[in-house]
C-alpha positions in Angstrom: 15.3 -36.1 -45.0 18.5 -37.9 -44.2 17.2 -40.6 -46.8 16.7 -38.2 -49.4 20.1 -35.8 -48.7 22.1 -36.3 -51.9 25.6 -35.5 -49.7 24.2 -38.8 -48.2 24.7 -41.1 -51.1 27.2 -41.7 -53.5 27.0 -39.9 -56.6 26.6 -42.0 -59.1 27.0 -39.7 -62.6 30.1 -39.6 -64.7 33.1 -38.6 -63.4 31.0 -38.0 -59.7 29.5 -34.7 -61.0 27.3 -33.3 -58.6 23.8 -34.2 -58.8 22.7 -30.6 -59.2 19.1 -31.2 -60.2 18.1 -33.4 -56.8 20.6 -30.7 -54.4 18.0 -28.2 -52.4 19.0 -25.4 -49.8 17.4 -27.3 -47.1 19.7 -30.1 -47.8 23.0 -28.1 -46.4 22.9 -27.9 -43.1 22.1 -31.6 -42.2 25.2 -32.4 -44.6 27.6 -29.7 -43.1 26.4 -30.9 -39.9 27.5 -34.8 -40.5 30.2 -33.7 -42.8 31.9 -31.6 -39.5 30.9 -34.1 -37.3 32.6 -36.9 -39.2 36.1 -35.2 -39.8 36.3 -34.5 -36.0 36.0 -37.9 -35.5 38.5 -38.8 -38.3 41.3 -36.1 -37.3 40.6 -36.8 -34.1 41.8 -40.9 -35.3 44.2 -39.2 -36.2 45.5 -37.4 -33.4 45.4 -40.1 -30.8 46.1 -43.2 -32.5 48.5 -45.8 -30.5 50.7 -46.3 -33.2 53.9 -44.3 -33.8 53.4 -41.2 -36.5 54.1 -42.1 -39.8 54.2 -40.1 -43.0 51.2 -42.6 -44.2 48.9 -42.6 -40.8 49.1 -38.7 -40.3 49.9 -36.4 -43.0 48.2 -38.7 -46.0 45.6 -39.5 -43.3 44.7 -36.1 -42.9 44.7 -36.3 -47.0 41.9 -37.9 -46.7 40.1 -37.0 -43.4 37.5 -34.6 -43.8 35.8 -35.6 -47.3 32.5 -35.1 -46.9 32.8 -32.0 -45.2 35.0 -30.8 -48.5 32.4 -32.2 -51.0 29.2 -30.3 -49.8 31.8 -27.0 -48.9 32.7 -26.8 -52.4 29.0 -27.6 -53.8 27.6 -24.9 -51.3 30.3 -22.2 -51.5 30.1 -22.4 -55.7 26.8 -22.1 -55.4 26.5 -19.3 -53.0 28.9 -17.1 -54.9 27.3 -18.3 -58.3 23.4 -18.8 -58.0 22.5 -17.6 -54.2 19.5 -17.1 -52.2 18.2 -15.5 -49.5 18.3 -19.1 -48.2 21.9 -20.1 -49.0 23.1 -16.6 -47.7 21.6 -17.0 -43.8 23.0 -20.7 -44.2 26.3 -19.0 -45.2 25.7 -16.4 -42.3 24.7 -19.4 -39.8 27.2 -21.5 -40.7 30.8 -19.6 -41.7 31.7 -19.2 -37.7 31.0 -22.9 -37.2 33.5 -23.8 -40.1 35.8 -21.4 -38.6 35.6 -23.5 -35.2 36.0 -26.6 -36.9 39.0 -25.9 -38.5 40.8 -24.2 -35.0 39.8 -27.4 -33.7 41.7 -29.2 -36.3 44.8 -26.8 -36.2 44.6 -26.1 -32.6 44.6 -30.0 -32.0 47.5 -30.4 -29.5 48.0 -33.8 -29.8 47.7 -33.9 -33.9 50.5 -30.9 -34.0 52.6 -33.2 -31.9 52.6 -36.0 -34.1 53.1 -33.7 -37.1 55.9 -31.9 -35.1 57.8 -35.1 -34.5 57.5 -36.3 -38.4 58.7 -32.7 -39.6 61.8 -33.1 -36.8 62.4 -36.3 -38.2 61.6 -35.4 -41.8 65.2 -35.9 -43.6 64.8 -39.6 -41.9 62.1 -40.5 -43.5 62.7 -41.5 -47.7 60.1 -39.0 -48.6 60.1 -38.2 -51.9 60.3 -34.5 -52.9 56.3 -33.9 -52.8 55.7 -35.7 -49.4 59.1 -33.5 -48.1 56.7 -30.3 -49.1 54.1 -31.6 -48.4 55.1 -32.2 -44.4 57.0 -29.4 -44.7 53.9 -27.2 -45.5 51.5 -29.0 -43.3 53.8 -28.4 -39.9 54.1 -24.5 -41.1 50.0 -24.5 -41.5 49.8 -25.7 -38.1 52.4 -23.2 -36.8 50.9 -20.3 -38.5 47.2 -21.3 -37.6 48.7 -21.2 -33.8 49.2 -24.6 -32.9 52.6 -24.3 -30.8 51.0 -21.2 -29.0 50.2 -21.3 -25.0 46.8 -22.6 -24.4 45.3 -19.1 -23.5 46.8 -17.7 -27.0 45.2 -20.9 -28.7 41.9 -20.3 -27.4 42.3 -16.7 -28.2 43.3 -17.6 -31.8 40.0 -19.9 -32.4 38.0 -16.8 -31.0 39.4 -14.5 -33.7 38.9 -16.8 -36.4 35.5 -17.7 -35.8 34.6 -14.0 -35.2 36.9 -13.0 -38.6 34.8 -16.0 -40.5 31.5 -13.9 -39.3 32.5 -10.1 -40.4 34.3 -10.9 -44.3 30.8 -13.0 -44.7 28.9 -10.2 -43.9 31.3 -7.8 -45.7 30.5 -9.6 -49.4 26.6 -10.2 -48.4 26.5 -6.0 -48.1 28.9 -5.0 -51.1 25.9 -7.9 -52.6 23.1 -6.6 -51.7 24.1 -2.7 -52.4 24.7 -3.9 -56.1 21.4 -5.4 -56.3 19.4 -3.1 -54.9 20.8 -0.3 -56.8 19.7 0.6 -60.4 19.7 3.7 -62.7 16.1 2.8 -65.1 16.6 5.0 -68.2 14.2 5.8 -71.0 14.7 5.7 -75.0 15.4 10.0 -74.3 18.5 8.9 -71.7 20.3 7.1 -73.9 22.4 9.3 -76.6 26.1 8.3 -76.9 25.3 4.5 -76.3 26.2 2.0 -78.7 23.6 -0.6 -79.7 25.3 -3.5 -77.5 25.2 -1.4 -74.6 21.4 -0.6 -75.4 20.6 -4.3 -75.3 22.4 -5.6 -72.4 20.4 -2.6 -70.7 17.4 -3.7 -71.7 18.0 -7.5 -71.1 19.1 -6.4 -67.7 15.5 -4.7 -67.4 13.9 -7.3 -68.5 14.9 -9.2 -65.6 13.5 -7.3 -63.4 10.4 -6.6 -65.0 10.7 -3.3 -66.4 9.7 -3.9 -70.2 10.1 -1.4 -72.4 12.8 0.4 -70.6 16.5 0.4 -69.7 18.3 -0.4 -66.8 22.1 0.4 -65.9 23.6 -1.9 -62.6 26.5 -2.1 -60.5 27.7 -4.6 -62.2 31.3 -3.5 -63.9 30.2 -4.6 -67.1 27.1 -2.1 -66.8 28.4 0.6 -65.7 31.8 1.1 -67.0 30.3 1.0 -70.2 27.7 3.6 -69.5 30.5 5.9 -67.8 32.1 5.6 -71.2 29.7 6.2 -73.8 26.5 8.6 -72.0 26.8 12.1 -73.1 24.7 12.6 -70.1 26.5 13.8 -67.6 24.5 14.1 -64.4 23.2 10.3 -65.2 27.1 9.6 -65.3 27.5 11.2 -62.2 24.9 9.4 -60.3 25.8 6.0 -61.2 29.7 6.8 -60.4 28.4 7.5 -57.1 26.4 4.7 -56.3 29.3 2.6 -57.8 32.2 3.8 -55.6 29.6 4.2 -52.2 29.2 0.5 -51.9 29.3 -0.2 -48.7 29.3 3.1 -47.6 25.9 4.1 -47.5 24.7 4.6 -43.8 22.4 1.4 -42.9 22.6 -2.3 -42.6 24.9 -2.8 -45.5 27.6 -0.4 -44.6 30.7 -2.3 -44.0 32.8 0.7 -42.3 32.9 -0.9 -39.2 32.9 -4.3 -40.2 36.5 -3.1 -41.5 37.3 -1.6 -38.6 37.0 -4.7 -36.7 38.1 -7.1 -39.3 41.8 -5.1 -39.3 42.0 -5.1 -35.6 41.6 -8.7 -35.2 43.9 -9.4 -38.0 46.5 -7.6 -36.2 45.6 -9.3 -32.5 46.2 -12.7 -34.6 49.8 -11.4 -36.2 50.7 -10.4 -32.7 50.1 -13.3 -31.2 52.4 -15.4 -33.4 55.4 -12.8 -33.1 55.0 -10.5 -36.2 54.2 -6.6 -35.8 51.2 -6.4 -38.4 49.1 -8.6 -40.4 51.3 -7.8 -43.6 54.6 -9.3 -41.8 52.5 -12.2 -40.9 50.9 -12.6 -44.6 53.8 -11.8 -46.3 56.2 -14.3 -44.6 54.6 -17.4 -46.1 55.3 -15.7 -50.1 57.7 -15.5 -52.6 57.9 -11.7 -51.7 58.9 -12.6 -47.6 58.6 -9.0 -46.5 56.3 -5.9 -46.9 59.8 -3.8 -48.0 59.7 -6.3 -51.1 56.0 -5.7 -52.0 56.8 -1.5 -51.2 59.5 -1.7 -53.4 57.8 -3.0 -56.5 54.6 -1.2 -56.1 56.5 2.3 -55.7 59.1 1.2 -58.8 55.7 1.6 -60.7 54.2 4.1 -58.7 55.8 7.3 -59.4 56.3 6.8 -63.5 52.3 5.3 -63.8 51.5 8.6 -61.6 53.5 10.6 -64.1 51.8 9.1 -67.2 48.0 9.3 -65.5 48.9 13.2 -64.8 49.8 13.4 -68.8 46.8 11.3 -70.0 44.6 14.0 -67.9 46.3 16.7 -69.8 45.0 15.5 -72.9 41.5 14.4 -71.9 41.0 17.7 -70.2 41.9 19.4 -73.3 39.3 16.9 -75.1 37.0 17.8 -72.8 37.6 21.7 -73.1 37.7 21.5 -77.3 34.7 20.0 -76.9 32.8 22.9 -74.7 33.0 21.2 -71.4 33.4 24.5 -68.9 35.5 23.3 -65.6 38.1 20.7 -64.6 36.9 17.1 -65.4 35.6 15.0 -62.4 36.1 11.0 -61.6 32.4 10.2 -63.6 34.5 12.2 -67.0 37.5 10.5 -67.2 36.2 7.6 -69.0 33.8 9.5 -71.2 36.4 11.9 -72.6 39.1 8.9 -72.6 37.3 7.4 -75.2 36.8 10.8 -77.1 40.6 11.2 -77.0 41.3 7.5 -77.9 39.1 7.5 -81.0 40.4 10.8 -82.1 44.2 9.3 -81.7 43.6 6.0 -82.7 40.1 6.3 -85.0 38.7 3.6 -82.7 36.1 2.9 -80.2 34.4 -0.3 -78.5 31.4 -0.1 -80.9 34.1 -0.7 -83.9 35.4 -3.2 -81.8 33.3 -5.1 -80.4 31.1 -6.9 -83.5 34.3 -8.8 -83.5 34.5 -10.5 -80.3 31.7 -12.6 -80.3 31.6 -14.5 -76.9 31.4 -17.6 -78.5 34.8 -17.7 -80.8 36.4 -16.0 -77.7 35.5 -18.9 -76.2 36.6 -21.0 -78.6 40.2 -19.1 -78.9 41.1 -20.1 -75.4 40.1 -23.7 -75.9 42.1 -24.0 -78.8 45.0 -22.1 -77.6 45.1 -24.4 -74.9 45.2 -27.7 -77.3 48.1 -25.7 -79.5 49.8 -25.3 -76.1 49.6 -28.5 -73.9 47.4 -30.7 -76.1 44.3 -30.6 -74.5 40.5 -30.6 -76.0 37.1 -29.5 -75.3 33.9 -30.9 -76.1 30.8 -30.0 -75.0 28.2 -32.1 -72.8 24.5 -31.4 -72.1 24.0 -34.8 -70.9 24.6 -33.6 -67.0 22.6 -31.4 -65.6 23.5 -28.2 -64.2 23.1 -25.8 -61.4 21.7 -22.8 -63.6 20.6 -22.5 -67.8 23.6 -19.8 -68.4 26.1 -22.3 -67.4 27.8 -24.8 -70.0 29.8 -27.8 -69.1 32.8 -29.7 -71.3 34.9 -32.8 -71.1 38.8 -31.7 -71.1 40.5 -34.7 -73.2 44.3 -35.3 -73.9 44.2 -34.9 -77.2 46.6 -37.7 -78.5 45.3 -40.3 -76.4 41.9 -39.6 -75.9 42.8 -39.5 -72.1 39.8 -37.6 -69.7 41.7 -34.9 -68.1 38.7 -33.0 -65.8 35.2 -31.6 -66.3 35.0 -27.8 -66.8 32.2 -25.3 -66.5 31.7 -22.2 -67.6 29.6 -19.6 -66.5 29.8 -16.3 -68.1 26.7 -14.1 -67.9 26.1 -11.7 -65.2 22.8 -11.7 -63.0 21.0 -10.7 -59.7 22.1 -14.2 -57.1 25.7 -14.1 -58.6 28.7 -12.4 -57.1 30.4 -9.7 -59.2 33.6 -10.2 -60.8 35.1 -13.1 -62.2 36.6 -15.9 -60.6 37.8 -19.4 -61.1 36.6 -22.4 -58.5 36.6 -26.2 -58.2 34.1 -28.7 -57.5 36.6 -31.2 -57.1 40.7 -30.9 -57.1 42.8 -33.9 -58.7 44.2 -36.3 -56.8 45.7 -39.4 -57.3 47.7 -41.1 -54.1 44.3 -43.0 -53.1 43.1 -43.6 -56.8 42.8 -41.3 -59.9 40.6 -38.5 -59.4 40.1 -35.9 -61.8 39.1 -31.9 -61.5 35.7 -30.2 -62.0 36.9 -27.0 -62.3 34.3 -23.8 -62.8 34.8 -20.3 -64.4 32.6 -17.7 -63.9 32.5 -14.0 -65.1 29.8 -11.1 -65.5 29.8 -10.2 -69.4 26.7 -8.8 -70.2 23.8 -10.8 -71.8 22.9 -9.8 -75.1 22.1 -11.4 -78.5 24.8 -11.8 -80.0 26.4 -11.8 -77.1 29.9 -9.5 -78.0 32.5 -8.3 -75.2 34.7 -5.7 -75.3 39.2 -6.3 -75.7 39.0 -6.3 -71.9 35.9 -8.5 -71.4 38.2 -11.3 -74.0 40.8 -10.8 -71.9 39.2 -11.5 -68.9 37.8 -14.4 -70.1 41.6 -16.2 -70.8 42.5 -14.5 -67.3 39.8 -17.0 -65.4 40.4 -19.8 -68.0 44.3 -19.4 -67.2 43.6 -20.2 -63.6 40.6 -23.1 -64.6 43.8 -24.5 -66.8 46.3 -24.5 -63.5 43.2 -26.6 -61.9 42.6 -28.9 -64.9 46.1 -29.5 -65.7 47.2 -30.0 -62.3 48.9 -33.9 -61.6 49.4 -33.2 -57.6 49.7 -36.5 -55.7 48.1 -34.9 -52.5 44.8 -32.5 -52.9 45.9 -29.6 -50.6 49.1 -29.3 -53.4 46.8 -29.7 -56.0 46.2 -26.5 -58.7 45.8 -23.0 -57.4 46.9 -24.4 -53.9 50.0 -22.2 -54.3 51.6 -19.2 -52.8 49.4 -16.0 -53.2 51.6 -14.1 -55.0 52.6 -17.0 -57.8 48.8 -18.1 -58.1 48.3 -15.3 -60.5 51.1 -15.9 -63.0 49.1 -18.6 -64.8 46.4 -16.7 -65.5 48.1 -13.7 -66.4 50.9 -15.6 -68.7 47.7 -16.8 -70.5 46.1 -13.4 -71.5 49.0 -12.5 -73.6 47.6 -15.3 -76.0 44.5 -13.4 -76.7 46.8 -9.9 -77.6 48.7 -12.3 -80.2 48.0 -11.2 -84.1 47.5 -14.6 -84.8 44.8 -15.6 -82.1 43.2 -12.3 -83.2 43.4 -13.1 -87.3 41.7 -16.4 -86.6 38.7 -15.5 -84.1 38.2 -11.9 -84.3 35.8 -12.7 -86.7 32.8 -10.0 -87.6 29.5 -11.7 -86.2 27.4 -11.0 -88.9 29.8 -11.1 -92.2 32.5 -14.0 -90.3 35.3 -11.3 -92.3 38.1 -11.4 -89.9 39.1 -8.6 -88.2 40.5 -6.0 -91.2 44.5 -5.9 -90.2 44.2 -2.0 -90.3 41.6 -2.3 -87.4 44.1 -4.8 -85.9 47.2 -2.1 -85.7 45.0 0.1 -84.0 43.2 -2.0 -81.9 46.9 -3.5 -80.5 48.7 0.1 -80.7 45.3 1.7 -78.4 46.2 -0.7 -75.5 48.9 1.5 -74.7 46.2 4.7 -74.5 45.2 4.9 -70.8 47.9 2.9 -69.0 48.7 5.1 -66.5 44.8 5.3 -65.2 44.8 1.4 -65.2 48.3 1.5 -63.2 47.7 4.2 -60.8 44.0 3.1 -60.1 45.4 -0.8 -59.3 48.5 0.3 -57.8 46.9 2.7 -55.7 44.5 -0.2 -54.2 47.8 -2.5 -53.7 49.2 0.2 -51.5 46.8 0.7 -49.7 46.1 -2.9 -49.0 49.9 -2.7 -47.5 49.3 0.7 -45.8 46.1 -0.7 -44.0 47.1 -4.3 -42.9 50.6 -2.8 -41.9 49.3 -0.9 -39.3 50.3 -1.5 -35.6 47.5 -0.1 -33.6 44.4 -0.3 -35.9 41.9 -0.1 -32.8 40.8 3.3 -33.7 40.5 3.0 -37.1 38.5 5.4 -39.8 38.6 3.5 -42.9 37.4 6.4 -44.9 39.4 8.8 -43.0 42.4 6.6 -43.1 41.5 6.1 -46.8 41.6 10.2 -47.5 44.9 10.4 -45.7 46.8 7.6 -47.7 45.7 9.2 -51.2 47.0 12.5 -50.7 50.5 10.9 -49.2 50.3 9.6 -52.6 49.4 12.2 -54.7 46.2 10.0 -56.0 44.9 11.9 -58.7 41.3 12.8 -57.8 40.0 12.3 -61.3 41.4 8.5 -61.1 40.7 7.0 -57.3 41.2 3.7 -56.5 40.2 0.0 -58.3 38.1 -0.7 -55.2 37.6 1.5 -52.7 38.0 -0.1 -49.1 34.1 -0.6 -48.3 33.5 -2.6 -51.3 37.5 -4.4 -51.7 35.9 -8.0 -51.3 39.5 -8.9 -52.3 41.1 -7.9 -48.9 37.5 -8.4 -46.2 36.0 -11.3 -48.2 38.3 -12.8 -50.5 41.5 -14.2 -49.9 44.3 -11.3 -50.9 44.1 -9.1 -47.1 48.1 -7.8 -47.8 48.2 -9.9 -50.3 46.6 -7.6 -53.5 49.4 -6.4 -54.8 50.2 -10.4 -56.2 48.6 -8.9 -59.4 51.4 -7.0 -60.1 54.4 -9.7 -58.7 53.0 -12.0 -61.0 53.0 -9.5 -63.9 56.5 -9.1 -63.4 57.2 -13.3 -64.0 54.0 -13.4 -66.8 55.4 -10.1 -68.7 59.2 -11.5 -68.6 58.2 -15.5 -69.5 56.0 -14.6 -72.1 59.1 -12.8 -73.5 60.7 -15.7 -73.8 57.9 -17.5 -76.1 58.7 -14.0 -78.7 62.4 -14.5 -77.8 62.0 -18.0 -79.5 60.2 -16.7 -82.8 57.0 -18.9 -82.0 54.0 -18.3 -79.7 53.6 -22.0 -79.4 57.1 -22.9 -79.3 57.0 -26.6 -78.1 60.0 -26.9 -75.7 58.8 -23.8 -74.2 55.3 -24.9 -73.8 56.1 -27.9 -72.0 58.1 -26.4 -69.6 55.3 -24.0 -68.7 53.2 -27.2 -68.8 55.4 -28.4 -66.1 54.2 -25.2 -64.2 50.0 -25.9 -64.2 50.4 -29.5 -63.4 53.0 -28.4 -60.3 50.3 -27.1 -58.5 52.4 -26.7 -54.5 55.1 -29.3 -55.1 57.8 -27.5 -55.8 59.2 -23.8 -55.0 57.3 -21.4 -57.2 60.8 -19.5 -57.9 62.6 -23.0 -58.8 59.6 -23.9 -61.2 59.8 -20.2 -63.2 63.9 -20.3 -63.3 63.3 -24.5 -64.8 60.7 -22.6 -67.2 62.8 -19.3 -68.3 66.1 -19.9 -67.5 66.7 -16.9 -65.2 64.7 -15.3 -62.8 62.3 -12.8 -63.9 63.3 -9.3 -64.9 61.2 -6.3 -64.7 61.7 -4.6 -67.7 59.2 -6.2 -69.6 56.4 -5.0 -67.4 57.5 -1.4 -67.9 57.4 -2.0 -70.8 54.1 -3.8 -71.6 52.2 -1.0 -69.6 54.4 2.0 -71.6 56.4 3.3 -68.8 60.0 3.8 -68.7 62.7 1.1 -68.2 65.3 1.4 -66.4 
């Protein structure tokens, strides 16, 4: 097997892009076997080496320590999140506390953290240029805040919770998974009044796929069901599928993840403790631009009470809509969105159905391509000469467009199905590097749009597509010397800006002119349809506020906890809504037994980034309508400057080089229709 292991052989396609047609399950574990055993050995070099530390034989050492192990993580991980298996996932299972071991071993390393320790005392000794000073700076706080100047008992302790943590947030997206999967809603040609034609088909495809010809199925997926909670006038179907979509991982059995929480909190609060902080969020939060949870508090509540306000008003006039229109009773959570759309097409003459012919997928696709050359100069063409892990997925060369330069390989993924994730995310396959040699980024995308022919999104399905491709940009872009400060490898709560900065491109009349182009007629989108289409976004802000801001807080409220040993997360849950006056008809983004964000993902206290990053995106994409032009070129180079930062320099020192000032809130009130000031 060894012989045949493709991690076991250099790979010899362009660029060193994976050799996804020869890689097999079975081939992982020998490969994340060798690949741990190998960087032991090489940190381990590291570590006790007779020669004196250097800035060359530690910290760039441990650059480059531990490259196999990162090649087949990043094959496996993609692939488990975007194509998995009941194979991949018990490798995942098997495997996740193992990789949490060999890291502690790493960070725990007394003898490494020593010879760290005396290069970072040394550090303004050394002629390091401004990168390598972050960079050592960075590395000796990793090791600090892994637990590496902890008393032995505390270390070992630390590598216990780790390993166990690594365990429980695997298991916790496996269960929100596998609920989403095995749940369906199968309709029939009588269950489908109020449902537009795209809606129809991507039911339809979706039953397809799981054998049910002739009929219609409805998923879990948020592109399935938010549409069907929109536009079915059938109200107890609505009902059901709400249900079933805010119970996951909360239904009694092998996939409830109440007490996977539970646990998860506690130890995350043992770790804080033992490195001096009172709760997980003072630990999180010290390591971000925001320092403190009174920051975080502070923001979330300056928009907490006026979004509240606004929801409370928007419920006014949907009840009324609801009422007018002989609904008998106060509207429930599964009618907000059905009689939402009611009031927004009677206010604004407009619904998705009118919409959508003129997002087809494909020009959406190529309006953030060639936003991106307008911007910083970069092209995309297409290659079908690799081959790929799954037929949905496309793959393009990234080009500098006056010299012809390659920049990275990027994939994108966009169509939702059974062994992918939910949600949308950007990856890598490779970061860029170049201190060694030149090495370029294979950066992925993936989202969940439903498949359909023609396949045509909604405003907020377009807009999630520039939101990934923002963040696949910060990759591609990225000219870090060192890999760990290459791309996205930045502070939590400044990761987001890039991405977020990008969507306002889609919203511009002139990206919309150009690509919102009718899929069957190519007649652009009529300028009418365009006023209302821009002037709508404003309709239903305060549900979109209160239902994100709501899931911020109580990411804070849960992970700021002191004694979390006893915890009811649904309980607790209950209790934090009505301190907040949670309007029962809105609820949360993600409820806690499904918030893969905080118990799988990498936001635990760390959620409300969303919003600290819509403050800076809000405020510096005022200063591209400040300047007159959306593609002003001074401007544009300095946010340039920004994506190909990636973590070497201050995230607060690159937005003030970029804008000028530091950001300003105003223009978030206002962009969401709440009052300044």
């Amino acid at each position: 097997m060894s012989a045949d292991n493709p991690f076991f052989t250099p790979w010899t396609a362009e660029f060193g892009f994976p050799p996804f047609d020869r890689i097999q399950p079975e081939h992982f574990p020998a490969a994340l076997d060798r690949g741990m055993e190998e960087g032991l050995a090489e940190f381990d070099a590291i570590a006790t080496s007779a020669e004196a530390p250097t800035f060359a034989n530690t910290i760039e050492a441990m650059e480059a320590a531990g490259r196999l192990l990162n090649r087949v993580c990043s094959v496996f991980f993609n692939l488990n999140s975007s194509h998995t298996n009941e194979h991949l996932e018990a490798i995942a299972r098997d495997y996740s506390p193992k990789l949490a071991q060999y890291n502690a071993r790493i960070s725990l390393n007394p003898a490494l953290f020593e010879r760290v320790a005396d290069l970072y005392a040394r550090r303004e000794d050394l002629g390091l240029e401004s990168d390598q000073m972050r960079l050592l700076e960075r590395s000796h706080l990793g090791f600090v805040r892994s637990g590496a100047a902890l008393e032995p008992d505390a270390k070992v302790r630390m590598a216990e919770i780790s390993e166990r943590l690594a365990t429980l947030t695997t298991l916790f997206g496996q269960h929100v998974q596998a609920d989403e999967q095995a749940w369906q809603l199968v309709l029939e040609e009588a269950d489908l009044d109020g449902l537009p034609g795209y809606v129809r088909e991507a039911a339809a495809q979706a039953a397809s796929e799981r054998g049910l010809e002739g009929r219609y199925v409805i998923t879990l997926l948020r592109s399935s069901v938010e549409p069907f909670l929109t536009f079915s006038t059938r109200r107890d179907l609505r009902e059901k599928a709400h249900r079933a979509w805010t119970s996951r991982g909360a239904n009694a059995g092998e996939t409830d993840n109440r007490d996977l929480i539970r646990e998860i909190v506690a130890l995350r609060t043992e770790q804080a403790r033992l490195l001096g902080y009172p709760t997980y969020a003072d630990y999180k939060l010290d390591d971000t631009m925001a320092k403190q949870p009174t920051a975080v508090m502070n923001l979330l509540n300056q928009v907490w009470e006026p979004a509240r306000a606004q929801a409370i008003a928007e419920r006014g006039l949907i009840q009324a809509e609801a009422e007018q229109a002989g609904f008998d009773g106060a509207i429930e959570a599964w009618d907000w969105r059905f009689y939402a759309e009611r009031v927004r097409k009677a206010r604004y003459d407009l619904d998705d159905g009118e919409i959508k012919p003129y997002f087809l997928l494909d020009n959406m696709v190529r309006a953030a391509f060639d936003t991106a050359t307008r911007l910083f100069g970069i092209t995309f063409v297409e290659r079908t000469d690799l081959p790929l892990y799954h037929p949905d997925a496309r793959l393009y060369e990234v080009r500098d467009k006056e010299t012809g330069r390659h920049v990275g390989l990027f994939i994108q993924d966009n169509f939702a199905r059974a062994s992918k994730r939910s949600g949308a995310w950007m990856s890598s396959y490779r970061d860029s590097e170049s201190y060694e040699e030149e090495v370029t980024p294979i950066i992925v995308n993936n989202s969940n749009f439903a498949k359909s022919r023609p396949s045509l999104l909604t405003f907020n399905d377009a807009e999630t597509l520039f939101h990934e491709f923002g963040h696949a940009l910060h990759g591609l872009l990225s000219r870090a010397r060192y890999p760990s400060q290459s791309g996205t490898s930045v502070r939590r709560d400044f990761v987001e800006f890039p991405s977020q900065v990008y969507e306002h491109w889609l919203s511009a009349p002139e990206t919309l002119r150009a690509y919102a182009v009718h899929h069957e007629t190519g007649e652009p989108i009529p300028e009418e349809l365009l006023g209302r289409l821009l002037e709508a976004r404003k309709f239903g802000q305060g549900f979109d506020t209160v239902a994100y801001t709501g899931s911020a807080l109580m990411d804070m409220e849960i992970h700021s906890q002191a004694n979390p040993d006893n915890l009811d997360p649904e309980a607790f849950e209950r209790d934090v809504l009505d301190r907040l006056g949670m309007p029962k008809e809105v609820g949360l983004m993600h409820r806690l037994p499904h918030f893969k964000h905080l118990f799988s993902g990498g936001y635990a206290a760390g959620y409300y980034s969303y919003m600290w990053s819509e403050v800076l995106d809000a405020d510096g994409f005022d200063a591209f309508k400040e300047a007159g032009d959306l593609f002003d070129p001074r401007l544009a180079a300095r946010l340039k400057d920004i994506y190909e930062a990636g973590d070497t320099r201050d995230p607060m020192e690159l937005y003030v080089a970029f804008r000028g000032r530091e950001p300003q809130t105003d223009a978030l009130l206002r962009n969401r229709g709440l009052p300044v000031g």
